[in-house]
C-alpha positions as CSV (number, residue, x, y, z in Angstrom):
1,X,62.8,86.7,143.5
2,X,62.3,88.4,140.1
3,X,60.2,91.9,140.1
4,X,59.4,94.2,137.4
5,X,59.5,98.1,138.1
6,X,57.9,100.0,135.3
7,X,59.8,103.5,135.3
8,X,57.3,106.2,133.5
9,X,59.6,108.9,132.0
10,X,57.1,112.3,132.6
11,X,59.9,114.9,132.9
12,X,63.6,113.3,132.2
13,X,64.2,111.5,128.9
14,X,65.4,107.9,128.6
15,X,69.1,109.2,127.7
16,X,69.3,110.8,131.2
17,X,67.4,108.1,133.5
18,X,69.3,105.0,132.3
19,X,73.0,106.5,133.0
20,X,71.8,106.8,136.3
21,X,70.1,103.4,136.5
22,X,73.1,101.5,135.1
23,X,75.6,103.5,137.6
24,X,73.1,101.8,140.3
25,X,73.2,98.3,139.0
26,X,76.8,98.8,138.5
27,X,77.5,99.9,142.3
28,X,75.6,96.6,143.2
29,X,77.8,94.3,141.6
30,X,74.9,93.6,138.7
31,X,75.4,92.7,135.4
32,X,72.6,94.6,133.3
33,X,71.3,93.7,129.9
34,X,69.3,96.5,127.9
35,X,66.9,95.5,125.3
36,X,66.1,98.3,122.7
37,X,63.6,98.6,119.9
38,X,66.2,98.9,117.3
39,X,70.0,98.3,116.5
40,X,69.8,101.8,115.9
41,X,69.1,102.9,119.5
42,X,71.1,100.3,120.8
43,X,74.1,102.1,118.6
44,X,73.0,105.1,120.4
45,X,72.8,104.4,123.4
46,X,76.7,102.9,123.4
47,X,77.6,106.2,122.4
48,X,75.8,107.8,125.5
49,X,77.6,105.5,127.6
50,X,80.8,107.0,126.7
51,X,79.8,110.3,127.0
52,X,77.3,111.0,129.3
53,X,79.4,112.3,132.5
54,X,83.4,112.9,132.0
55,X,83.5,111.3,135.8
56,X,81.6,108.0,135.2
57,X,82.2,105.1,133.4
58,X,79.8,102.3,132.3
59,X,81.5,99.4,131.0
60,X,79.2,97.9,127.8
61,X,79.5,96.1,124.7
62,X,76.8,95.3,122.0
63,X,77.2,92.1,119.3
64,X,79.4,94.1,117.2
65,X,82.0,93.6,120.1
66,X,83.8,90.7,121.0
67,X,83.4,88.3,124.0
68,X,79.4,89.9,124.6
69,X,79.4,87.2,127.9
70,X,82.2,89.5,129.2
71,X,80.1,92.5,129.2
72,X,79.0,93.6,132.1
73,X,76.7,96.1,130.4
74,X,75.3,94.6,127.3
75,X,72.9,96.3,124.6
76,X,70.7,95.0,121.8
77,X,68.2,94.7,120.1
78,X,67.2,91.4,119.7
79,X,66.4,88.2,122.0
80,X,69.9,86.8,123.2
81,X,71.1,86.9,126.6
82,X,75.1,86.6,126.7
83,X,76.2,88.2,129.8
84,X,73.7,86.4,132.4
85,X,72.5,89.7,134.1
86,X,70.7,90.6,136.9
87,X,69.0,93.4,135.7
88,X,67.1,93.6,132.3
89,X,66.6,96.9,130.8
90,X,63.8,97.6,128.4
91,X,63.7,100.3,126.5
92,X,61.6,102.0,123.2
93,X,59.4,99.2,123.1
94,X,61.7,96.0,123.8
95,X,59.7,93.0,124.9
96,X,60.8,90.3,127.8
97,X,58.9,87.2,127.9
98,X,57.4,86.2,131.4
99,X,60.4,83.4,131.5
100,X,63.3,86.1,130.8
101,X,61.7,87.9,133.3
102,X,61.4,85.4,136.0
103,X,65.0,84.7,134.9
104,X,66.6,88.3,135.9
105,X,66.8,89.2,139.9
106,X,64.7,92.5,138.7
107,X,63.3,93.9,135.1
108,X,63.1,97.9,134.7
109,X,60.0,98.6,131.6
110,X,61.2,102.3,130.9
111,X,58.7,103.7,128.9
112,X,58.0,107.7,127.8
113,X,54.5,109.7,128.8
114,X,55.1,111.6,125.2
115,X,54.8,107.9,123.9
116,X,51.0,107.0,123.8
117,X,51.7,103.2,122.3
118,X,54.0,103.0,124.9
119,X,51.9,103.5,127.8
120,X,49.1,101.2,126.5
121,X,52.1,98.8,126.1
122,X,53.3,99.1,129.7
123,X,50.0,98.8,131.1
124,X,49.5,95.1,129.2
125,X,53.0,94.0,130.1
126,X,51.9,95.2,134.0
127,X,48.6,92.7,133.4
128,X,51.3,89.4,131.8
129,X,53.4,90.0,134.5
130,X,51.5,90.7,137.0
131,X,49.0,87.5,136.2
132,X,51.8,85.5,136.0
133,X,53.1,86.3,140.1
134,X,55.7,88.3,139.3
135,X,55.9,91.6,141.9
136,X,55.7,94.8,140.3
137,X,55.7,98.5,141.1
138,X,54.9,101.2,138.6
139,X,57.5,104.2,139.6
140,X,56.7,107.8,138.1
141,X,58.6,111.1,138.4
142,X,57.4,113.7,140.3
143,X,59.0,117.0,141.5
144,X,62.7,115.8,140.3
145,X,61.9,112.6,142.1
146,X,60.6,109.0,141.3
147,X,57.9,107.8,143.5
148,X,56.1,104.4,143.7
149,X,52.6,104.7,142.5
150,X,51.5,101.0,142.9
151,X,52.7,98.3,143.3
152,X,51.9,94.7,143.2
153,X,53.3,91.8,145.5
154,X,54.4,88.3,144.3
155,X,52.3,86.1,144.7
156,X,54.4,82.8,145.3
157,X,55.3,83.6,149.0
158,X,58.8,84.9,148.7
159,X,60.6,87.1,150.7
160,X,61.6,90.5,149.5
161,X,65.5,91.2,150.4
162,X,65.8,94.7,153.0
163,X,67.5,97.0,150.6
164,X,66.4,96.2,147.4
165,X,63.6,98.5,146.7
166,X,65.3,100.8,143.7
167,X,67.7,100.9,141.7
């Protein structure tokens, strides 16, 4: 069953949620694919990866790497899909179209409350989703802690797995 969780950055930045995020989808066995806005942030992003905890390793590639189906992190910025995730990460604006999304077991829309475009953003991607069945639940921190605001069931009578309410 595919779901979308919208995570609305208030307090941490993007660069010290997804870390966290990709550690989770690691520990589950998940193969994650992160969409950015740019090759740029993508670049970036990589370069976190290596550095962000001297105890933790995420494994990733981009393009520029060989053998991307491999991967069992991969970031870009554009449309393919070589490592067949579970998880699809979009970040600074990345798009998913309702079919990628159906296609991933769950879709995390990260999105920053200094970022006015992309709050409006999230909020249409919610509706496209949302209209089109998919489950969603809009997480936001609060107090250090991420706490589900609303949330939105699917609408073609699946079961939701015990144990699979965050990531």
């Amino acid at each position: 069953m595919a779901e979308v969780l919208f995570y609305h950055l208030t307090n941490r930045r993007l660069e010290a949620t997804l870390p966290e995020l990709l550690l989770k989808s690691q520990a589950r066995g998940w193969r994650a694919l992160v969409r950015c806005g740019s090759i740029e942030r993508a670049r970036d992003l990589s370069r976190l990866l290596w550095t962000f905890d001297a105890g933790a390793f995420v494994p990733h590639g981009t393009r520029e790497e060989p053998m991307p189906q491999r991967q069992p992190v991969y970031l870009t910025d554009g449309e393919e899909i070589p490592n067949e995730p579970e998880v699809l990460f979009l970040v600074d604006g990345a798009e998913a179209s309702v079919e990628e999304v159906s296609a991933a077991q769950r879709t995390c829309l990260m999105f920053s409350d200094a970022d006015t475009a992309a709050k409006q953003a999230a909020r249409g991607w919610w509706k496209t989703y949302t209209d089109a069945g998919l489950a969603a639940a809009y997480w936001a921190e609060e107090g250090g802690r991420w706490v589900k605001k609303q949330e939105k069931k699917q609408e073609k009578n699946q079961e939701k797995k015990a144990g699979d309410d965050e990531i």
